[in-house]
C-alpha positions as CSV (number, residue, x, y, z in Angstrom):
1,X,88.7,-6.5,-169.4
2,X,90.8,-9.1,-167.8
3,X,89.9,-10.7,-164.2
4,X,93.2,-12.1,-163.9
5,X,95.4,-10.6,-160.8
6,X,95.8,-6.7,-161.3
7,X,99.3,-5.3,-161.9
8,X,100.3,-1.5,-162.1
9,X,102.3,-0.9,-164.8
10,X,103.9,2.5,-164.2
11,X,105.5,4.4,-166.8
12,X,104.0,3.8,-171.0
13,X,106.7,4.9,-173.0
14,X,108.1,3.1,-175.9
15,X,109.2,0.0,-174.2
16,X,106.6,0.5,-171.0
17,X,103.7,0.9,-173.5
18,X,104.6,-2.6,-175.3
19,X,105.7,-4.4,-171.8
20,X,102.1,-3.4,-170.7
21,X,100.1,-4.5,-173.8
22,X,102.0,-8.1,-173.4
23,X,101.1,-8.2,-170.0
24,X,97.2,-7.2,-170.3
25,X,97.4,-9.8,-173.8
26,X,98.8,-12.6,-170.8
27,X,95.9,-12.0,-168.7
28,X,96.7,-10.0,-166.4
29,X,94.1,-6.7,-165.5
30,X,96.6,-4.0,-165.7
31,X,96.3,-0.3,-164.3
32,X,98.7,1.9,-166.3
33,X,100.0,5.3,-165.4
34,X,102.1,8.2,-167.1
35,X,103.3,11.3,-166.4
36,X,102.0,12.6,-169.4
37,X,98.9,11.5,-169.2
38,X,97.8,11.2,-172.5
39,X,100.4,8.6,-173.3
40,X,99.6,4.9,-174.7
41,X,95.8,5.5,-174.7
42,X,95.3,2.8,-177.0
43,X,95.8,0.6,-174.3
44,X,92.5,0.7,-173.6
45,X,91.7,-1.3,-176.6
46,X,93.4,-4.5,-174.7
47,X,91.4,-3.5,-171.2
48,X,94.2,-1.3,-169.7
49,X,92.9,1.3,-167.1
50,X,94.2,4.5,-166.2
51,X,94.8,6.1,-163.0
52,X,95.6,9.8,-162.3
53,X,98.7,9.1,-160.1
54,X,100.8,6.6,-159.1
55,X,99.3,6.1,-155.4
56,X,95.6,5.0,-157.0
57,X,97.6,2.8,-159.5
58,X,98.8,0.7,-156.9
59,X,96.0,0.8,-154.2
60,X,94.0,-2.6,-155.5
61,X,97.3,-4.1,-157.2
62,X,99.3,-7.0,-155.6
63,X,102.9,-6.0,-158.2
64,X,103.6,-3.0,-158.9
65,X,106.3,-2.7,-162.5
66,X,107.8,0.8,-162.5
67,X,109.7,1.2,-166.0
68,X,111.2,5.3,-166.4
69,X,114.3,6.7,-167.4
70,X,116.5,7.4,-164.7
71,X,117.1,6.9,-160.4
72,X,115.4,10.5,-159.8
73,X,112.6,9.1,-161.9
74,X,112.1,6.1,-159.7
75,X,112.6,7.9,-156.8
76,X,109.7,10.5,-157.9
77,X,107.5,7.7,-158.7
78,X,108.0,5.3,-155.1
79,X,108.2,8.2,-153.0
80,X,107.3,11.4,-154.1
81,X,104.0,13.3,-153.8
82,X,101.0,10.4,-154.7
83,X,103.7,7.6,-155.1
84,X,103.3,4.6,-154.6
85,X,103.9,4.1,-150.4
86,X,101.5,6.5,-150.6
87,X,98.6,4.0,-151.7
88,X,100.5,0.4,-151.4
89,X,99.3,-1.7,-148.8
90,X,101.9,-3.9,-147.1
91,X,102.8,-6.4,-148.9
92,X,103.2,-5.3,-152.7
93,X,106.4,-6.1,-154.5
94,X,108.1,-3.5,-156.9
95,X,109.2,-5.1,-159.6
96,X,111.4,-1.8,-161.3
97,X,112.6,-2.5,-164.8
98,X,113.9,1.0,-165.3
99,X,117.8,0.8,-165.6
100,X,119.2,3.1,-162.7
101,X,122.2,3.1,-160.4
102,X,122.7,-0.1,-158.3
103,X,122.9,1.9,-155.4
104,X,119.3,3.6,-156.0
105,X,117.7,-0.2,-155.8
106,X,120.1,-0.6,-152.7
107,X,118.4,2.8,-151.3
108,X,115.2,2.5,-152.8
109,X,114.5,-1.2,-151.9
110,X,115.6,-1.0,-147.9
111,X,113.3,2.3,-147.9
112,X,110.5,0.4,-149.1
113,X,111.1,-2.5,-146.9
114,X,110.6,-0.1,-143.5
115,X,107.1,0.1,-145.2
116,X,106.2,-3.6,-145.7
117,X,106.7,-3.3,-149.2
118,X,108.9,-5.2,-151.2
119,X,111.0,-4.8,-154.1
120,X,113.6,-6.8,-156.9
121,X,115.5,-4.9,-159.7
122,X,114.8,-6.3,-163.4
123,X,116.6,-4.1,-165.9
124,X,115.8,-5.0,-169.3
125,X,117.5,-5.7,-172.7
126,X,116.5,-6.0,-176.1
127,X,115.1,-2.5,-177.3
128,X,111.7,-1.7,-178.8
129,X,111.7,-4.7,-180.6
130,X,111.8,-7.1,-177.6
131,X,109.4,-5.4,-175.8
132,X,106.6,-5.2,-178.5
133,X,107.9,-9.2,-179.2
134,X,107.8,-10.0,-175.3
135,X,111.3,-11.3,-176.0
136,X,113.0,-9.5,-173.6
137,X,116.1,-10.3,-171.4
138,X,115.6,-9.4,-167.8
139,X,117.8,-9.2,-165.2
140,X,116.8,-9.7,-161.8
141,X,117.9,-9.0,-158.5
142,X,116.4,-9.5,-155.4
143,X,115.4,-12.2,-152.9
144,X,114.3,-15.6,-154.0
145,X,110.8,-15.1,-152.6
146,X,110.2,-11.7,-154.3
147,X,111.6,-13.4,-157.7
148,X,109.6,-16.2,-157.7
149,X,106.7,-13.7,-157.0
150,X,107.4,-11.5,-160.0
151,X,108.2,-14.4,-162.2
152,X,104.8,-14.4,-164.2
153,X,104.7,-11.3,-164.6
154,X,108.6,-11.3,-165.8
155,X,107.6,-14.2,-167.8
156,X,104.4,-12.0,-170.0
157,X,107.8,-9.7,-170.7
158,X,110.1,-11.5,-171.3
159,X,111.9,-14.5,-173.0
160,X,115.0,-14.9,-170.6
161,X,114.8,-14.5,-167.4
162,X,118.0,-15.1,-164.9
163,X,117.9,-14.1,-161.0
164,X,121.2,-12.7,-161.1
165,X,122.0,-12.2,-157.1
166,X,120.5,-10.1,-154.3
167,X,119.0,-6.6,-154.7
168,X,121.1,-4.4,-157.0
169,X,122.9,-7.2,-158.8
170,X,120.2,-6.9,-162.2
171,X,121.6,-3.2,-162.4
172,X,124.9,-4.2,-162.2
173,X,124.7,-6.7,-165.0
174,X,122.8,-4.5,-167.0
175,X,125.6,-1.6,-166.7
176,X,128.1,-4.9,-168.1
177,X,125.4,-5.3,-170.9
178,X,125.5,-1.5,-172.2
179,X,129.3,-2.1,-171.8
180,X,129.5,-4.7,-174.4
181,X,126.8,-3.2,-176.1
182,X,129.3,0.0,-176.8
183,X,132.2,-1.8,-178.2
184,X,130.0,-4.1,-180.4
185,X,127.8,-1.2,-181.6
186,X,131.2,0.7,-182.0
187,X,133.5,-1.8,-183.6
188,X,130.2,-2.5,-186.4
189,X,130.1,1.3,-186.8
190,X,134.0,1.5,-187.5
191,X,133.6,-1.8,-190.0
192,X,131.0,-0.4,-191.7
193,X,132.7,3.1,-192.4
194,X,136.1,1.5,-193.6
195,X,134.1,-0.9,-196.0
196,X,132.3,1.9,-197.3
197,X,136.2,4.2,-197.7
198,X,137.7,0.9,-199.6
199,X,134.8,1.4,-202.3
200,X,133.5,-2.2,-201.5
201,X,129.9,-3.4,-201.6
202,X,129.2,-3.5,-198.0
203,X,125.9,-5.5,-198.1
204,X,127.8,-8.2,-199.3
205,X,130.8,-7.6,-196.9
206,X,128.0,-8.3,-194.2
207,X,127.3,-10.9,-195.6
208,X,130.4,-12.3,-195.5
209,X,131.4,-11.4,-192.3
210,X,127.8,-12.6,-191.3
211,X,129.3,-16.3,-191.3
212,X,132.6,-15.7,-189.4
213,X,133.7,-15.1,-185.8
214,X,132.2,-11.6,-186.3
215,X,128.9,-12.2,-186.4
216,X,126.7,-10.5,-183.8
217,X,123.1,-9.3,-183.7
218,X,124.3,-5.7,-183.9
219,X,126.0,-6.3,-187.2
220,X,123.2,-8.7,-188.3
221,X,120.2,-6.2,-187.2
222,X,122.0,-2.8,-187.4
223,X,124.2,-2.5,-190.0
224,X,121.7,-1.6,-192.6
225,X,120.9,1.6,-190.7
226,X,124.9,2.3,-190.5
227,X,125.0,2.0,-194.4
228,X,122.1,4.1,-194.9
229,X,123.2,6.6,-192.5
230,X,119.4,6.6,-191.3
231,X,118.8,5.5,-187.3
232,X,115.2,5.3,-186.8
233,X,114.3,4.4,-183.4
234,X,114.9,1.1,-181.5
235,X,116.7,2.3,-178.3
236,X,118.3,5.7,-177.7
237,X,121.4,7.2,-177.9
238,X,120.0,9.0,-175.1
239,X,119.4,6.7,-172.7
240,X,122.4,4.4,-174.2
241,X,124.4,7.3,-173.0
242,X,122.6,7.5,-169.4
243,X,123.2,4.1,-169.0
244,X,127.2,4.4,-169.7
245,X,127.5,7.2,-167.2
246,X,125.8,4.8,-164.4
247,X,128.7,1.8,-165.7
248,X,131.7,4.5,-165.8
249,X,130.7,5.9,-162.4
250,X,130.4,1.8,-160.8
251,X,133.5,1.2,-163.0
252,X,134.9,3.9,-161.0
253,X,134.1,3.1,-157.9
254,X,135.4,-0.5,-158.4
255,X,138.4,0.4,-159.6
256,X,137.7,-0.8,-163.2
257,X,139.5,0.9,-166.4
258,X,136.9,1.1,-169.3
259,X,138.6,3.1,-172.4
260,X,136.1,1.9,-174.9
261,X,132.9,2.7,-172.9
262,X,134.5,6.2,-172.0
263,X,135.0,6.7,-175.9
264,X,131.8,5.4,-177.0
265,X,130.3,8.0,-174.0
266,X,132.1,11.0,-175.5
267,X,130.6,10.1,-178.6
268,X,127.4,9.8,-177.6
269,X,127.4,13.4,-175.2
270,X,128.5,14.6,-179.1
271,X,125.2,13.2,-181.2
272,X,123.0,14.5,-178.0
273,X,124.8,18.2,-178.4
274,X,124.0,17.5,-181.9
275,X,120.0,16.9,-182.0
276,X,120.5,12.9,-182.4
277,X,119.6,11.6,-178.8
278,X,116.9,10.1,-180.0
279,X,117.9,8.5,-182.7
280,X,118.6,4.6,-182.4
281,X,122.1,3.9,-180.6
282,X,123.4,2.7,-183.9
283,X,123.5,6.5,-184.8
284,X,127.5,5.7,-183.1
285,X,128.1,5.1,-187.0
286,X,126.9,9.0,-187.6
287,X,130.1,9.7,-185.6
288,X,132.3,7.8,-187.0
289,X,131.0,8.8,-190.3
290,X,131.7,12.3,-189.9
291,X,135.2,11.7,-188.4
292,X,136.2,9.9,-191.9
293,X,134.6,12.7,-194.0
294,X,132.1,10.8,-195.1
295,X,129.3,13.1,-195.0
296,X,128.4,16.5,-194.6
């Protein structure tokens, strides 16, 4: 087991499980938690311990990293019954690297703070593969102090690392990176499907395209699973479509028009109906697929 400074790592699911092993690999003495709690147990192989609830997962840690789905899952896990304030002493620092609503960290952090505990948001992107890598792209928000704080921790997680602005702001960028993320994962779907309707070898149409202005790591990394019409998993459509329904509602309340995030949603609500929400988000091209008649 490590004697390096303890961290809580709350929440082990595919990306929390790997974030957790990179952190307990870096040195760090790590207390995990789940609400299943028979999650990630080979964790203990790398010197993870496991505690029964949030509150004793926290009560000898110094940083806290929460990392589940959504803001009522955050919520539950600072604040409801055996959360955290109920075992943090003053002084710990919340690092949260689930991807909720900017306004939750707003709520969530200033709640915290009446307690003498403090918190910075640090969404993450770069899927399962980042995680497992430690090659992650963090977003943070927060206050300078706090940042520097987490920033070995962030550091055992991640490969880029950018303090974006005060509390709230990481969520925000993260909404504009599952923005982007929808019209790059769309527009490879769409390339993919009319290649494969002009009877043209599209691994060599990649290729091709692979050394022009459209180029991106979706079509380099993805576009095999669009061809094969086989998603397995990397990141959700799920939670891919969670996180579009927290950019169209701050789109929304900005005043911003998003047509191609609002498309790729109603896509996405249609592979969920369907039985695919948890199949990689590149399972777009299973829609667009089907719209062209392409399979079954």
């Amino acid at each position: 087991m490590s004697d390096g400074p303890r961290v809580a790592f709350l929440g082990l699911g595919t990306m929390g499980a790997a974030m957790a092993a990179n952190l307990a690999r870096a040195g760090f003495a790590v207390t995990g938690w789940n609400r299943t709690p028979d999650r990630a147990r080979d964790l203990a192989e790398l010197g993870v311990v496991f505690a029964v609830s949030p509150a004793a997962a926290v009560a000898d840690a110094a940083i806290a990293v929460v990392c589940v789905s959504d803001t009522p899952d955050v919520e539950a896990v600072l604040f409801g019954a055996d959360g955290v304030v109920a075992g943090a002493r003053e002084g710990t620092l919340i690092i949260d690297c689930s991807t909720i609503a900017p306004s939750g960290s707003w709520d969530f952090a200033a709640r915290l703070r009446e307690r003498g505990i403090a918190m910075i948001d640090a969404p993450v992107s770069g899927g399962s593969e980042g995680a497992v890598k430690a090659t992650l792209t963090i977003f943070v928000g927060g206050d300078e102090e706090d940042v520097e704080q987490a920033r070995p921790v962030l550091e055992a997680m991640g490969k880029t690392i950018t303090h974006v602005g005060p509390i709230g702001a990481g969520q925000a960028v993260k909404a504009v990176n599952q923005v982007i993320l929808a019209g790059a994962y769309l527009g490879v779907a769409e390339g993919i499907v009319l290649a494969i309707k002009a009877g043209l070898d599209v691994e060599q149409v990649v290729t091709a395209l692979g050394g022009g202005a459209a180029q991106s790591w979706v079509l380099a990394n993805r576009s095999g699973r669009m061809i094969d019409n086989d998603y397995p998993l990397g990141f959700k459509v799920s939670l891919h479509r969670k996180d579009l329904g927290i950019a169209l509602e701050l789109a929304n309340q900005l005043g911003a028009t998003l047509p191609v995030s609002a498309l790729a949603a109603q896509l996405e609500s249609g592979l969920v109906a369907r039985g695919h929400g948890d199949d990689d988000m590149s399972a777009l091209a299973r829609a667009i697929r089907g719209l062209s008649a392409l399979d079954d």
